[in-house]
DSSP file (Angstrom, degrees, kcal/mol; ACC not computed):
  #  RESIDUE AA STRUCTURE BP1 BP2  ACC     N-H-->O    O-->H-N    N-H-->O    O-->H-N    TCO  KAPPA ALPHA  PHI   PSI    X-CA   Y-CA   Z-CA
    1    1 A X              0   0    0      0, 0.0     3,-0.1     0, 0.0     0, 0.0   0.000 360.0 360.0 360.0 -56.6    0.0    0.0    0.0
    2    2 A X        -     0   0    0      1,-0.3     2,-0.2     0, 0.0     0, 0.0   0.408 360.0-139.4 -11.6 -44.8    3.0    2.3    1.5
    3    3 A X        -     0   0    0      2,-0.0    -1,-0.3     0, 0.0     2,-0.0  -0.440  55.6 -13.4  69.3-155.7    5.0    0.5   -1.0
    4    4 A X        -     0   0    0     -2,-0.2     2,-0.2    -3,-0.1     0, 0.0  -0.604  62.0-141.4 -98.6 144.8    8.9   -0.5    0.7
    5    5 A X        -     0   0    0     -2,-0.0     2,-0.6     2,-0.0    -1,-0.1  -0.672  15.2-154.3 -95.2 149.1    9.8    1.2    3.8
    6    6 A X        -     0   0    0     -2,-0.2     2,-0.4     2,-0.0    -2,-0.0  -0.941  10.0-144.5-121.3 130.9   13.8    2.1    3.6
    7    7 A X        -     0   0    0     -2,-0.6     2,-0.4     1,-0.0    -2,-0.0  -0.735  17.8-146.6 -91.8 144.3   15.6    2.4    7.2
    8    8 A X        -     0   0    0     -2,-0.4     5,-0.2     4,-0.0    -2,-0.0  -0.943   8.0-124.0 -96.3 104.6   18.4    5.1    7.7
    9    9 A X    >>  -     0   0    0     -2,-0.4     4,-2.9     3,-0.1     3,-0.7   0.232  25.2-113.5 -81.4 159.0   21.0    5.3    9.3
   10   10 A X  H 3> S+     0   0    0      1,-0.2     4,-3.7     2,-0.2     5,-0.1   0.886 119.8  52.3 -51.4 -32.6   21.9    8.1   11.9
   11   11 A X  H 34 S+     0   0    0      1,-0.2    -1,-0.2     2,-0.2     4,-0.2   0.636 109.0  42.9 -81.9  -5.4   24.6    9.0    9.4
   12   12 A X  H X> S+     0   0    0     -3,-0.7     4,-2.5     2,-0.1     3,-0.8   0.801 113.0  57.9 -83.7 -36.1   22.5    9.4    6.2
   13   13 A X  H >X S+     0   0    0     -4,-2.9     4,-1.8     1,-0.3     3,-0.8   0.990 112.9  37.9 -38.4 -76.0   20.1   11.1    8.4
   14   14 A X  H 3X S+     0   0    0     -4,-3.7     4,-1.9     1,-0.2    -1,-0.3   0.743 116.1  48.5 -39.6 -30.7   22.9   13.6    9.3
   15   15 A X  H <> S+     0   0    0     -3,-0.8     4,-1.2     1,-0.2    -1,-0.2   0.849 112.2  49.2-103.5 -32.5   24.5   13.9    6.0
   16   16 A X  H <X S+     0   0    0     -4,-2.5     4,-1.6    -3,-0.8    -1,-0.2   0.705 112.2  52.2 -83.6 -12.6   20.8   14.6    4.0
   17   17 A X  H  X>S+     0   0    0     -4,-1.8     4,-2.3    -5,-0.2     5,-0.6   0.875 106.6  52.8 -73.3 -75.7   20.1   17.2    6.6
   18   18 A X  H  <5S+     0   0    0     -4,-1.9    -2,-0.2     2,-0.2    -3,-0.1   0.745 110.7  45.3  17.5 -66.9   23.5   18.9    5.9
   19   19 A X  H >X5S+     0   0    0     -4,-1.2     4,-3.2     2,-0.3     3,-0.8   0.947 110.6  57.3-103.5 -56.4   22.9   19.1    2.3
   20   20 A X  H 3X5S+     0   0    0     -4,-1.6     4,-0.8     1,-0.3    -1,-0.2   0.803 115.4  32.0 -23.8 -56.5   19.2   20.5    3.0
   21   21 A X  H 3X5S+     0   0    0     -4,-2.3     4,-0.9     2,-0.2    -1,-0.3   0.705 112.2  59.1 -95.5 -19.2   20.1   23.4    5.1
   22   22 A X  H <><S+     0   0    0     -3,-0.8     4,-2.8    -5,-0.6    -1,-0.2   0.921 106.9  51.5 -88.1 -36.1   23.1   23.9    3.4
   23   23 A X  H  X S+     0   0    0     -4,-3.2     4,-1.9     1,-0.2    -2,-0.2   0.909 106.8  59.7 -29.3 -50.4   20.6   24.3    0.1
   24   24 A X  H  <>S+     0   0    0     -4,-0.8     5,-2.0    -5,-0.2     4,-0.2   0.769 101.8  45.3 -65.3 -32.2   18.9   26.5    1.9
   25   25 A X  H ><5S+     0   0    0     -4,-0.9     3,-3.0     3,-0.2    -1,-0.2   0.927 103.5  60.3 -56.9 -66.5   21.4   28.6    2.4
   26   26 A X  H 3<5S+     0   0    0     -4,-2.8    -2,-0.2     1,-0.2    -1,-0.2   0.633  97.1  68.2 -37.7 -45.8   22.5   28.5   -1.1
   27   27 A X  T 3<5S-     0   0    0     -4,-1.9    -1,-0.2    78,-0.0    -2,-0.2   0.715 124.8-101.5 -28.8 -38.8   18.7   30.0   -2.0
   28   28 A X  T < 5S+     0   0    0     -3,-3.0    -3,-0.2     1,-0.4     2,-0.2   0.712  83.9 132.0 106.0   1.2   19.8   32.9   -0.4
   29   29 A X      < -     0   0    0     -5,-2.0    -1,-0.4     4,-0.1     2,-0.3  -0.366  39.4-158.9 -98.4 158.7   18.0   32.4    3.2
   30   30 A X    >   -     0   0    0     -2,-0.2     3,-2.7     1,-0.1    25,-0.1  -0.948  27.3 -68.9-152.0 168.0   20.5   33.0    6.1
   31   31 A X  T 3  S+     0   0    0     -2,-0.3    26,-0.2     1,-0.2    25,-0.2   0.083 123.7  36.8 -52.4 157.7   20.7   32.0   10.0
   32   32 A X  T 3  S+     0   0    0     24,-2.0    -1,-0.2     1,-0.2    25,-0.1   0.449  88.1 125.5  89.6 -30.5   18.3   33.6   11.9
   33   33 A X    <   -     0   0    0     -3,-2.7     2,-0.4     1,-0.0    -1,-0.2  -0.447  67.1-116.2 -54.6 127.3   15.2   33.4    8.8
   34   34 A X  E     -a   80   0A   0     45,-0.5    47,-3.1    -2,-0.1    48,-0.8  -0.875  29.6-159.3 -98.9 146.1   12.2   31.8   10.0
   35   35 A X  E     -ab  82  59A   0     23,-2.1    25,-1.0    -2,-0.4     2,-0.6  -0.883   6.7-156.8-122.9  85.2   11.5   28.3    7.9
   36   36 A X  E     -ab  83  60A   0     46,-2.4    48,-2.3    -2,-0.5     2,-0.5  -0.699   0.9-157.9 -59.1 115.5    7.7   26.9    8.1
   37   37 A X  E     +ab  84  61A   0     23,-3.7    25,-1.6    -2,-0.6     2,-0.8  -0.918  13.8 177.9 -99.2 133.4    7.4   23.6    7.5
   38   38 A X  E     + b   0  62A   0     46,-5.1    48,-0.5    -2,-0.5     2,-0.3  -0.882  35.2 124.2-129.4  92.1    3.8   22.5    6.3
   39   39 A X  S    S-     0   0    0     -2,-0.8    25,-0.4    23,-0.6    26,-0.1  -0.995  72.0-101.8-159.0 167.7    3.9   19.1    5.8
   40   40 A X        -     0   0    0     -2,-0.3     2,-0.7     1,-0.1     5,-0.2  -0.164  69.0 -85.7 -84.8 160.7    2.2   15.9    6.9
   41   41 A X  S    S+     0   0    0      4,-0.1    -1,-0.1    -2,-0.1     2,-0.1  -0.772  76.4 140.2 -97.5 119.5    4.9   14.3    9.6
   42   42 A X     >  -     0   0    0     -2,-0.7     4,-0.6    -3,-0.0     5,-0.1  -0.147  68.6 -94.5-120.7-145.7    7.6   12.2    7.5
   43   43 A X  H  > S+     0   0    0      2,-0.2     4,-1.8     3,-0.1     5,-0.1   0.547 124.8  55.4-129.1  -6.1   10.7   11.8    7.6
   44   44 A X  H  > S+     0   0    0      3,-0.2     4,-3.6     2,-0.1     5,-0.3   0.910 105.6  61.8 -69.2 -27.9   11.8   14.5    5.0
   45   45 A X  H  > S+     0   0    0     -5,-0.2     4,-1.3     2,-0.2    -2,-0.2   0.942 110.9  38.6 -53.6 -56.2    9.6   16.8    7.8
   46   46 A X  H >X S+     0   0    0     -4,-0.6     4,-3.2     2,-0.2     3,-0.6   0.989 121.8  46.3 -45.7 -75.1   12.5   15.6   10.6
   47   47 A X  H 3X S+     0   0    0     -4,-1.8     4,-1.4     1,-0.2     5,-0.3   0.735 113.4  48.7 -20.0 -75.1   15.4   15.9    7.6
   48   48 A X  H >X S+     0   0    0     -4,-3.6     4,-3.5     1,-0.2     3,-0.6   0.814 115.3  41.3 -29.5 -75.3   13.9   19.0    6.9
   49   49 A X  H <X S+     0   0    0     -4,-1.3     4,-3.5    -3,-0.6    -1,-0.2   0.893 117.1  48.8 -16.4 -68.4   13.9   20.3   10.9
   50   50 A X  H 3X S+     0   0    0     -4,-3.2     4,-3.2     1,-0.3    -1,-0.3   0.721 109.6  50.2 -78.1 -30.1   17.1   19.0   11.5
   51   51 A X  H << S+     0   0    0     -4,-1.4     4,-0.5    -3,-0.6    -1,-0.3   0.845 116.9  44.4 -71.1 -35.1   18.8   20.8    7.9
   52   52 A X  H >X>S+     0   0    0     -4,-3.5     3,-3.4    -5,-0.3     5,-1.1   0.983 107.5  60.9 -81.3 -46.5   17.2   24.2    9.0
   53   53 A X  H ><5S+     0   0    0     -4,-3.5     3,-1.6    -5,-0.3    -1,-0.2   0.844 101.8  51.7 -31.0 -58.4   18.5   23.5   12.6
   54   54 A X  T 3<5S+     0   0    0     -4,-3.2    -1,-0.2     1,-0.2    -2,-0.1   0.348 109.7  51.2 -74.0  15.4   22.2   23.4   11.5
   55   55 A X  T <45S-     0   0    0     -3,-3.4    -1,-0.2    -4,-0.5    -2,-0.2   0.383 116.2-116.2-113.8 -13.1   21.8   26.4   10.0
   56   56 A X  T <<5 +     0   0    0     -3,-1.6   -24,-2.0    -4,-0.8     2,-0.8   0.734  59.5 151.4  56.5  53.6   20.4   28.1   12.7
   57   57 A X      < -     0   0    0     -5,-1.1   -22,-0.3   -26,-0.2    -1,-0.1  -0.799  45.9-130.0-104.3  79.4   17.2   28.7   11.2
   58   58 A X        -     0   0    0     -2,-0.8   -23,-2.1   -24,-0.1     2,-0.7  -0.049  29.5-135.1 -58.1 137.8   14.5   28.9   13.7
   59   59 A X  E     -b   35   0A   0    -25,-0.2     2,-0.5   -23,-0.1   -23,-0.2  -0.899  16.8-168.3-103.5 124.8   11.3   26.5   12.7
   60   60 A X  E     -b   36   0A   0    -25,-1.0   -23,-3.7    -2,-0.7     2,-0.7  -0.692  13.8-147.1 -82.6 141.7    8.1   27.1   12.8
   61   61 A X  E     -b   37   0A   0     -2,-0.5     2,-0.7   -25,-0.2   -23,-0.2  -0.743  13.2-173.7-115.6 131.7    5.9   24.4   12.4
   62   62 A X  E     -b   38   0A   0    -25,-1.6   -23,-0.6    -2,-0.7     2,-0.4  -0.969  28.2-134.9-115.4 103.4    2.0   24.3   10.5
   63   63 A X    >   -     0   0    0     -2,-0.7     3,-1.5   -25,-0.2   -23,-0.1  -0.614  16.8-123.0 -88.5 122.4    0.3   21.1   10.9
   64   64 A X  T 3  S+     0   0    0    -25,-0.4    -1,-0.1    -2,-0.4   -24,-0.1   0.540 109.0  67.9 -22.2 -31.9   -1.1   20.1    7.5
   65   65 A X  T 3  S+     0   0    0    -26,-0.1    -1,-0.3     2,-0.0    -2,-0.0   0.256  76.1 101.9 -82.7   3.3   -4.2   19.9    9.0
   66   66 A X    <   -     0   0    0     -3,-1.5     2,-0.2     1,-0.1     3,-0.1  -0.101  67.3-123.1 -96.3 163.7   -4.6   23.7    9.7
   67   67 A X     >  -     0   0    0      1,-0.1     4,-1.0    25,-0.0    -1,-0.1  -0.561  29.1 -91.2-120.2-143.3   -7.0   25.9    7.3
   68   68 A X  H >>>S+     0   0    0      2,-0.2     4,-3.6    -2,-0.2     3,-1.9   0.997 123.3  44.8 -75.4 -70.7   -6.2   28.9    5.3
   69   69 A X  H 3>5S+     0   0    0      1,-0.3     4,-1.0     2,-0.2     5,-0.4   0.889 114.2  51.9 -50.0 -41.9   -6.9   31.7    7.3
   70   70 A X  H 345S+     0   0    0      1,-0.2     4,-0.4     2,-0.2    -1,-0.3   0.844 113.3  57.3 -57.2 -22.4   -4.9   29.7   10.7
   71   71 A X  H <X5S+     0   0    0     -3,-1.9     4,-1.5    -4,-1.0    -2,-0.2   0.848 101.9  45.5 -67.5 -45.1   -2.3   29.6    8.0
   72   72 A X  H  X5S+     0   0    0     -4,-3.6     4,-0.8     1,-0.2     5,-0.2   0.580 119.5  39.6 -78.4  -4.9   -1.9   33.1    7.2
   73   73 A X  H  X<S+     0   0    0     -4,-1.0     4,-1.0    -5,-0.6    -2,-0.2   0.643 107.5  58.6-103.8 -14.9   -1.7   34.3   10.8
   74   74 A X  H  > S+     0   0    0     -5,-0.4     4,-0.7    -4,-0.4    -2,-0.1   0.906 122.4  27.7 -82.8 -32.5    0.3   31.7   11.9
   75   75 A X  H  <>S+     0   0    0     -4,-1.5     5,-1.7    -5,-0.2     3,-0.2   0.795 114.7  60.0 -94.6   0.8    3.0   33.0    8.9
   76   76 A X  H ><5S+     0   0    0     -4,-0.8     3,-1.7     3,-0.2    -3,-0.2   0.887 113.9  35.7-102.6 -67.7    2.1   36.6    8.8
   77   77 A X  H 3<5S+     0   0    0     -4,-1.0    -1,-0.2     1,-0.3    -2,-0.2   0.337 115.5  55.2 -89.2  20.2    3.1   37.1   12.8
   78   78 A X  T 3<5S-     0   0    0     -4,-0.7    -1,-0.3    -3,-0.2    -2,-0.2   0.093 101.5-140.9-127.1 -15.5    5.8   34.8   12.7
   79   79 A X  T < 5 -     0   0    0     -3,-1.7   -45,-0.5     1,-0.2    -3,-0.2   0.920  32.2-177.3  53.7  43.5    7.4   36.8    9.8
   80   80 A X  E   < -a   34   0A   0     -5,-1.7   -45,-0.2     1,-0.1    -1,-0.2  -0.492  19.1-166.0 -94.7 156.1    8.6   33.6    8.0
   81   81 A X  E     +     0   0A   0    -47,-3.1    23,-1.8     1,-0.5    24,-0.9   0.632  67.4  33.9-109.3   0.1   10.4   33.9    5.0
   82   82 A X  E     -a   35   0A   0    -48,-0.8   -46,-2.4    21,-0.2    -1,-0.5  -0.981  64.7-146.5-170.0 133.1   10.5   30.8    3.4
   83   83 A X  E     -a   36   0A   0     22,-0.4    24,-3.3    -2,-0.3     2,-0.6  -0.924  10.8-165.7-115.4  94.9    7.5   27.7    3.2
   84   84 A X  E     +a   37   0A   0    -48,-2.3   -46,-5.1    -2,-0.3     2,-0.2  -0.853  27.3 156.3 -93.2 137.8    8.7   24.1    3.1
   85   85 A X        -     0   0    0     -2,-0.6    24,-1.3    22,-0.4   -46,-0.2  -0.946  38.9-104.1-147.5 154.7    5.9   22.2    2.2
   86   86 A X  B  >  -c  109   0B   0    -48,-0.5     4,-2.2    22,-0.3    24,-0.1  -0.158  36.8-105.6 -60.3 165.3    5.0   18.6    0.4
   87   87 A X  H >> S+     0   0    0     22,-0.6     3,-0.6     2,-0.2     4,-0.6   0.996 121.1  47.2 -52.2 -65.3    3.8   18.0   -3.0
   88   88 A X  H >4 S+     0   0    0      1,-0.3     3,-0.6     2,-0.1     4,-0.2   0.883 111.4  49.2 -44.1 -51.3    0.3   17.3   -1.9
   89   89 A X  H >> S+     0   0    0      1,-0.2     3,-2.3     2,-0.1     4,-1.3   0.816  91.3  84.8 -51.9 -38.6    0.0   20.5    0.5
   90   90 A X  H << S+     0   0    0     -4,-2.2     4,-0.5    -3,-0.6    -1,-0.2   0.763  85.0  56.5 -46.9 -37.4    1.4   23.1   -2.5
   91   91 A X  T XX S+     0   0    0     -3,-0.6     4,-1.1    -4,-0.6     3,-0.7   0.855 108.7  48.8 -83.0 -20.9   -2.1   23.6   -4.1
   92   92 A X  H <> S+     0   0    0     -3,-2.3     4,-2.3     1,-0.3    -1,-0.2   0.958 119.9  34.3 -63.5 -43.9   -3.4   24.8   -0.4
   93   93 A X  H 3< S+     0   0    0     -4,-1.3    -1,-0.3     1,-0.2    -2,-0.2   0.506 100.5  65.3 -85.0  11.4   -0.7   27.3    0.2
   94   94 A X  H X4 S+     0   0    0     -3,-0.7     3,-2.2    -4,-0.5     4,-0.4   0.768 106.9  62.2 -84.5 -41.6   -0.1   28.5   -3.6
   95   95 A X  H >< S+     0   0    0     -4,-1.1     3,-0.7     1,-0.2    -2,-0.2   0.966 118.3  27.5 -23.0 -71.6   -4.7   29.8   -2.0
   96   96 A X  G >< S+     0   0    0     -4,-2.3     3,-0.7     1,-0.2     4,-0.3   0.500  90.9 102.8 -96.3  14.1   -3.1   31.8    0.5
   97   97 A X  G X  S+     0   0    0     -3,-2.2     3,-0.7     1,-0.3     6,-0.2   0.855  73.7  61.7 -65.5 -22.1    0.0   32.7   -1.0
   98   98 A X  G <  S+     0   0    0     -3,-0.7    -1,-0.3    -4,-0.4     3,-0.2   0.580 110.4  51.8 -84.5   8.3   -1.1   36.7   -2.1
   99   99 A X  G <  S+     0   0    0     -3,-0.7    -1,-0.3    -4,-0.2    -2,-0.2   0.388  82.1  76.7-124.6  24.5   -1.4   37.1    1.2
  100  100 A X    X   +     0   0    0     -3,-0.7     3,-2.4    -4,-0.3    -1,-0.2  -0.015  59.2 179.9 -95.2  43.0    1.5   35.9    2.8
  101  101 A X  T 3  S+     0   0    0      1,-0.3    -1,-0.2    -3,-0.2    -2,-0.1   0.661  76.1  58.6 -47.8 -63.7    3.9   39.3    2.0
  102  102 A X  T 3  S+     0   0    0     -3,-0.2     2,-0.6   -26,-0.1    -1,-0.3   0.444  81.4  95.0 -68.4  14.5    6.8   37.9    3.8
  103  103 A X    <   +     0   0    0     -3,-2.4   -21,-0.2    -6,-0.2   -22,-0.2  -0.823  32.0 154.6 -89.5 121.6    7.2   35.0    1.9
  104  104 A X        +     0   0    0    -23,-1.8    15,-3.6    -2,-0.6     2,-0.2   0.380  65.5  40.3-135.7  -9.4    9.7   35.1   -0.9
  105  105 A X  E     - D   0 118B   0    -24,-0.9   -22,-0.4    13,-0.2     2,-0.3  -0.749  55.4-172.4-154.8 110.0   10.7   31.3   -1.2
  106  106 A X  E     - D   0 117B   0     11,-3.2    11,-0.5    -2,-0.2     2,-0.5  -0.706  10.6-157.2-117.7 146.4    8.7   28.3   -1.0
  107  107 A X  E     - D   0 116B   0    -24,-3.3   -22,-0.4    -2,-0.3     9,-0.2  -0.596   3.0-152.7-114.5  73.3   10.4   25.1   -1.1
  108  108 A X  E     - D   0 115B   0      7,-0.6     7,-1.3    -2,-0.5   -22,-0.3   0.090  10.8-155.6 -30.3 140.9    8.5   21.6   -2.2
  109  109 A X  E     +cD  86 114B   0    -24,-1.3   -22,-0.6     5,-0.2     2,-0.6  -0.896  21.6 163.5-123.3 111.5    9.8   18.0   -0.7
  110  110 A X  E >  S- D   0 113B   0      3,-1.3     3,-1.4    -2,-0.2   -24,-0.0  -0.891  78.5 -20.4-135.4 104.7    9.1   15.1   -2.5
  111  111 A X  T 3  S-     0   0    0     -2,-0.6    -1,-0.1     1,-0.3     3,-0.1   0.669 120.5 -58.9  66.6  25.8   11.2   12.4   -1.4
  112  112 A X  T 3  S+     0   0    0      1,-0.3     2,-0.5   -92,-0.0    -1,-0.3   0.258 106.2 136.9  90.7   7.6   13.4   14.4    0.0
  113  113 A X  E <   -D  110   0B   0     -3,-1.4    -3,-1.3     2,-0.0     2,-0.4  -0.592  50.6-132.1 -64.2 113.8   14.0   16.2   -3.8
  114  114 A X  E     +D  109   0B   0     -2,-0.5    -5,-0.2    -5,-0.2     2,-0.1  -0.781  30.4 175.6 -79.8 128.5   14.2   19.9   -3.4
  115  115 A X  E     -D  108   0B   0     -7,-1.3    -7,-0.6    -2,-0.4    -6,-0.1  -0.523   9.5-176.4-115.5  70.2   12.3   22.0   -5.5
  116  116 A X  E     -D  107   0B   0     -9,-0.2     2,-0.3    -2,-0.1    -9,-0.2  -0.029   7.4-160.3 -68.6 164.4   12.7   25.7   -4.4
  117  117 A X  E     -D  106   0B   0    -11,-0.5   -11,-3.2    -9,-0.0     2,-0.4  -0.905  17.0-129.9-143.2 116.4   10.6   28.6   -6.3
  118  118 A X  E      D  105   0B   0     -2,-0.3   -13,-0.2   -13,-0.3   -14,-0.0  -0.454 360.0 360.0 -30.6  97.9   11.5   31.9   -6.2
  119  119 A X              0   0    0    -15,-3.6   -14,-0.1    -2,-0.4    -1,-0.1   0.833 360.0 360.0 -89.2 360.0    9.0   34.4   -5.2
């Protein structure tokens, strides 16, 4: 159903977290940016966490389950600058996106593939 589950070691963990935040970086985001993650809890959401973490990228976190309007207040006072979110979630948050001002780079994860967009 799931299809095969693949275990990871602490040290792929570490090393795909790394290369996340250091991506992030690379975007153009810097320490100190706050990172929303809106995604369903996986294990690119930990990766994810753990990449913005070593970057010193404080997270804020939007559980999938939220609706538009908790979505724009929750990034609107939080001043985030940049929305990692899953494939499935993009078409809600591309809804609330003309009102999100401070968001300027929203980042898809699909199998841990980064797909950043430029706002």
């Amino acid at each position: 159903m799931l299809g095969e589950y693949r275990w990871r070691t602490y040290t792929e963990m570490n090393v795909e977290a790394g290369n996340f935040g250091r991506g992030l970086m690379e975007m153009g985001l810097r320490a100190k940016d706050n990172i929303a993650l809106f995604s369903e809890t996986r294990a690119e959401w930990l990766i994810g966490a753990n990449g913005c973490m070593k970057q010193s990228m404080p997270v804020v976190t939007l559980y999938a389950n939220l609706g538009e309007d908790a979505l724009v207040h929750a990034i609107n006072e939080t001043e985030v600058t940049c929305v990692i979110t899953s494939q499935e979630l993009l078409p809600k948050f591309e809804n609330i996106l003309p009102r999100t001002p401070s968001v300027s780079i929203l980042v898809r994860i699909y199998s841990f593939a980064l797909c950043a967009i430029r706002l």
